[in-house]
N, C-alpha and C positions, 0 to 999 in steps of 0.2 A: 504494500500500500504506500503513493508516494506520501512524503510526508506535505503538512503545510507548512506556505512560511510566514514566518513574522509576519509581514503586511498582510495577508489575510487572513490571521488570528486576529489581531490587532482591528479589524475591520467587522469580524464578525463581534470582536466584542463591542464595538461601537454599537452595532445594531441593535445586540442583546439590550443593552445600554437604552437604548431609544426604544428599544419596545417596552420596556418595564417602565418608562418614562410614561412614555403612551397609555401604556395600561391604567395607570396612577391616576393620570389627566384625566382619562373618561370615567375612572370610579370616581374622582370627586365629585365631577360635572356631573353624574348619574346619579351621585347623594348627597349633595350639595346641602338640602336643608335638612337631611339628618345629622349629616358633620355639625351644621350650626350647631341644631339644636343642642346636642352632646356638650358642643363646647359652653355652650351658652348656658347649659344647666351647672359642667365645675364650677364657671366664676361665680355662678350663682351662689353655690352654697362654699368657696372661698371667701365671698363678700358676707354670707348669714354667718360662719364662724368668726369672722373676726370681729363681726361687726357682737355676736354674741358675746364672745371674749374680753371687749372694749367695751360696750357701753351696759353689760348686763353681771359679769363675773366680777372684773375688777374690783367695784364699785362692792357688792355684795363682798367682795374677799376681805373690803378694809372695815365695812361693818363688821363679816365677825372677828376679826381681830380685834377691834376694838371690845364687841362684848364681851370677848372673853377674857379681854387682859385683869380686867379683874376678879376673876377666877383663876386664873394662876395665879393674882397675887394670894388670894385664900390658898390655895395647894399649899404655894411657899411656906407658909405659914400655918400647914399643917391643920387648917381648919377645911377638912374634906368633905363636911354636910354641904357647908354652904360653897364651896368649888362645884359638887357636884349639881347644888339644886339652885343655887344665889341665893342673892338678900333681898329680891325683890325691885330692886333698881336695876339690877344687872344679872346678865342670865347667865346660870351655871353650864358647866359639861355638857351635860345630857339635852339641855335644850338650846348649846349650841350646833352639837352634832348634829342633832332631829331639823334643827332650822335652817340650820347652813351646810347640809350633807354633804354638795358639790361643792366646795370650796377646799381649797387646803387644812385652813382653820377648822373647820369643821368632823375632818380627818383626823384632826391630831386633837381633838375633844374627844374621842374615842380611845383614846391612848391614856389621856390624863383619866377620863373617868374610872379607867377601869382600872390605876392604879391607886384610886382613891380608894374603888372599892374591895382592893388587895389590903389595904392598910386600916378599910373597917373591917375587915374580916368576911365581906361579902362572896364568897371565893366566884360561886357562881356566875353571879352579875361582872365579877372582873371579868372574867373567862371570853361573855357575851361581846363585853366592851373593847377589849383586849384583841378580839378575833374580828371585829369591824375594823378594827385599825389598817388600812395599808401603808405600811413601810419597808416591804421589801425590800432587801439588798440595801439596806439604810441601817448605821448605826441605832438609831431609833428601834428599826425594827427587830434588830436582835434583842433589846432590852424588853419590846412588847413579846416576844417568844419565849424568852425565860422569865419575866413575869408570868405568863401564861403557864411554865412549867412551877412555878411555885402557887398558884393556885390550884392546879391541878396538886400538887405536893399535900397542901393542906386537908384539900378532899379525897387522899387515900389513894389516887390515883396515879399509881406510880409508874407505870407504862406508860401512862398519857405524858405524866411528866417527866420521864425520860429522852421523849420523843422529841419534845418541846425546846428542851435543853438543845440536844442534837441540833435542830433547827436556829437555835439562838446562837450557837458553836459557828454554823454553816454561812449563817447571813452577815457576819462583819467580822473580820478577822483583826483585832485589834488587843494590845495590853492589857486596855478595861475591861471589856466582858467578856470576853474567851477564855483569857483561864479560869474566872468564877463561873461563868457556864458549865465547864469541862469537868470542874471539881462538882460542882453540884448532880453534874452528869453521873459521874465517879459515885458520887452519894444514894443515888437511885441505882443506880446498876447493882451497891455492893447491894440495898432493900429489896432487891428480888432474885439476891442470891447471884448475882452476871458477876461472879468476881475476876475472871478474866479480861472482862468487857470496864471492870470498874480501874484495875490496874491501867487498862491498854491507857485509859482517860488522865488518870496521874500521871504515868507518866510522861505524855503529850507535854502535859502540866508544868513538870521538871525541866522537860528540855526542852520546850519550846518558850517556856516566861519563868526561867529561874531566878529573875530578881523581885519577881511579885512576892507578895504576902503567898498565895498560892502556891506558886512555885518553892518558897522555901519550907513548904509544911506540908511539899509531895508525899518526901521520904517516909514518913511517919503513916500516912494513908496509903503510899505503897505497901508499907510490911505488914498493916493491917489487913487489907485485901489478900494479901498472900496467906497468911495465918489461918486465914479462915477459907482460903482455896487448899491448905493443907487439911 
């Protein structure tokens, strides 16, 4: 077969070229006011989201902030009825999350409530509040997952709050909560007998944050796990 040359490769690609051009040309021309419409519907609802985001979010995000700054100041100050419920002038936790759901603020009312109600002994209700929270992959939210395992802790549920832990371990790998995660992890594994599974956690503990409180009070929680895996 002879071969071809350059210039009439070169030529049929032109043409390939101009027919796929071609092609293009009469599908627009042929759907001309379906293309519109398509495009004409994105900017539409690019123009409803911003315009949502701007004149209707914003504005709602700085309100609940403001209601609830003085429920944190109650938290701070350790006065958790009236953080969660208010004083009447200013709306608590609970009725900023319920009010302000979509908003940021309104997220992290869900966080605060439920460690309010960790700290009245509510275990339940934290749990609720606790697990409305989205903080994923957020310092924050490791602290809402090991909260959650200490509530869980309280009501006996020790699997649950194992898991939870594990979870608190998982989402923020940091100094502050990882090793008291890992050790509290340690602490439920050794309450259902995992004492293999409570060492592996110590020692994470040791040599991964050996200048924490944690880390220097591994050793001791190690030889206990062992003693009782003897």
């Amino acid at each position: 077969m002879a071969k071809k040359n350059k210039a009439t490769e070169k030529d049929e690609v032109i043409v390939d070229v101009e027919q796929v051009y071609s092609k293009t040309e009469d599908f627009i021309n042929d759907n001309q006011t379906i293309i519109m419409g398509v495009v004409g519907a994105l900017i539409a609802v690019v123009v409803a989201v911003f315009a949502y985001n701007k004149v209707y979010l914003e504005p709602l995000e700085q309100d609940a902030h403001g209601q609830m700054f003085v429920a944190e100041q109650y938290f701070g100050k350790d006065s958790f009825e009236l953080a969660l419920s208010g004083d009447g002038n200013y709306l608590g936790f609970l009725d900023v999350a319920d009010e302000f759901g979509n908003t940021s603020a309104g997220n992290l009312a869900h966080y605060y409530a439920g460690i309010c109600y960790l700290r009245t002994g509510q275990f339940e209700d934290a749990i609720s509040e606790l697990e409305s929270f989205d903080g994923v992959g957020e310092m924050l939210g490791a602290l809402a997952f090991g909260a959650t395992g200490d509530a869980h802790m309280e009501l006996g549920n020790v699997d649950e709050a194992l898991s939870f832990y594990e979870k608190a371990v998982d989402a923020s790998e940091n100094d502050f909560s990882t090793p008291v995660y890992l050790q509290k992890a340690g602490f439920a594994a050794e309450m259902n007998g995992k004492y293999d599974k409570a060492i592996d956690y110590y020692t994470q503990v040791k040599k991964n944050y050996p200048t924490t409180n944690e880390g220097r009070n591994a050793d001791k929680y190690i030889a206990r796990a062992e003693a009782n895996l003897n």
